[in-house]
C-alpha positions as CSV (number, residue, x, y, z in Angstrom):
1,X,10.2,-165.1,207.9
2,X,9.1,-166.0,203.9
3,X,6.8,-168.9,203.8
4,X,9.3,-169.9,200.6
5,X,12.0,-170.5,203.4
6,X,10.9,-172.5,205.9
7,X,12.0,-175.9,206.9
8,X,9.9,-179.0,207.9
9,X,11.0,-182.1,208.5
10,X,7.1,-183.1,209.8
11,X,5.3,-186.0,208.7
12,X,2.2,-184.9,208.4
13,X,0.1,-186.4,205.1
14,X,-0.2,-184.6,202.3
15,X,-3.9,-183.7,201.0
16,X,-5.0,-185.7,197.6
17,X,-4.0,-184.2,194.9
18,X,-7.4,-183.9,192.7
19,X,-7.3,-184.8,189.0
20,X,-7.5,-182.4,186.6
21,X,-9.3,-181.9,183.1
22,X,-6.8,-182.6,180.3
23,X,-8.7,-182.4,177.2
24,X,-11.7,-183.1,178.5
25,X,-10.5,-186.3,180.6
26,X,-9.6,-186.8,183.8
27,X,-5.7,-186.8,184.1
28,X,-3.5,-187.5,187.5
29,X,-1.1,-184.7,188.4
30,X,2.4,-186.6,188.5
31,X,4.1,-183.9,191.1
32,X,7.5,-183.7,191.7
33,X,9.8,-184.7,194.4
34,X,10.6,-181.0,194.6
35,X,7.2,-179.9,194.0
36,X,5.3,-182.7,196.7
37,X,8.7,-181.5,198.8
38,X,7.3,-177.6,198.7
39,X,3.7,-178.8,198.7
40,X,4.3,-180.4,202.3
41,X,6.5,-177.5,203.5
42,X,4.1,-174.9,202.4
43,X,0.7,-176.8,203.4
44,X,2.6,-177.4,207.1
45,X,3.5,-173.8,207.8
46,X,-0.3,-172.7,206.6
47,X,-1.6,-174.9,209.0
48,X,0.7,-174.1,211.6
49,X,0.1,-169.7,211.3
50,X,-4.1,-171.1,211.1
51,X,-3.2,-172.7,214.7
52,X,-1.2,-169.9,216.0
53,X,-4.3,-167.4,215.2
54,X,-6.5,-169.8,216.9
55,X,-4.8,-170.1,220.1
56,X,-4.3,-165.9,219.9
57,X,-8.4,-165.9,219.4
58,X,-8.5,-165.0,216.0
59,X,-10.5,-168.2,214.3
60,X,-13.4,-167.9,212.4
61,X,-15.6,-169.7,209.9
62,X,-14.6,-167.6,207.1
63,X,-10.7,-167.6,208.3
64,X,-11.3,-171.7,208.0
65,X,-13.0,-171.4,205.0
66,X,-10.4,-169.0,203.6
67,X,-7.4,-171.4,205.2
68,X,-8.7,-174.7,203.6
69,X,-9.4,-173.1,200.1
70,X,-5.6,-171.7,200.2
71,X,-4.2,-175.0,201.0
72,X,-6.3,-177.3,198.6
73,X,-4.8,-174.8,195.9
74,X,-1.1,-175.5,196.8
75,X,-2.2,-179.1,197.3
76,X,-3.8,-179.8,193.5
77,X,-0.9,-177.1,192.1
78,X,1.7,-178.1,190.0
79,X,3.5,-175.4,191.4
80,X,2.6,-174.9,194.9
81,X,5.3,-171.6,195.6
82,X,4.0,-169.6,192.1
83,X,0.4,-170.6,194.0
84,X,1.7,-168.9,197.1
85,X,3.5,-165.9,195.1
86,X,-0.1,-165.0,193.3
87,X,-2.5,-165.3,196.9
88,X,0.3,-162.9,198.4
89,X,0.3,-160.4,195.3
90,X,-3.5,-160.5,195.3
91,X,-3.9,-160.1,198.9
92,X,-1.4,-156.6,199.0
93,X,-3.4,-155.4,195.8
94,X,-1.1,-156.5,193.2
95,X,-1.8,-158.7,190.1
């Protein structure tokens, strides 16, 4: 199963979105429906795997660490599947 295909219908609240430098001032990203829509789905099936490889035994600080740095980068992303798309190509050793 693709991460880019699942399905949630969960309510769970997004992350704030952080402000970003525009010029040197502070600017509000203004996401999407369908961006905030893949933001949610994306962030949810992160922190759904992250619980599955708890309950198999497999946490860790780093994992943690690694699992909340990957979804505050989907969460301030304009883009939050190109976001997904790079992690996966660098983590296989592509670019």
């Amino acid at each position: 199963m693709n991460i880019l295909d699942m399905d949630s219908s969960a309510g769970e609240q997004l992350l704030p979105l952080a402000p970003r430098l525009v010029n040197g001032a502070a600017k509000e990203p203004i996401p999407s429906d369908r961006s905030e829509s893949d933001t949610t789905r994306i962030i949810l099936h992160l922190k759904q795997k992250h619980a599955e490889a708890d309950a198999a035994g497999l946490s860790s600080p780093e994992l943690g660490a690694f699992q909340n740095l990957i979804i505050s980068l989907v969460a301030e992303a304009d883009n939050p599947k190109a976001v997904i798309a790079y992690v996966a190509a660098l983590l296989v050793g592509g670019s």
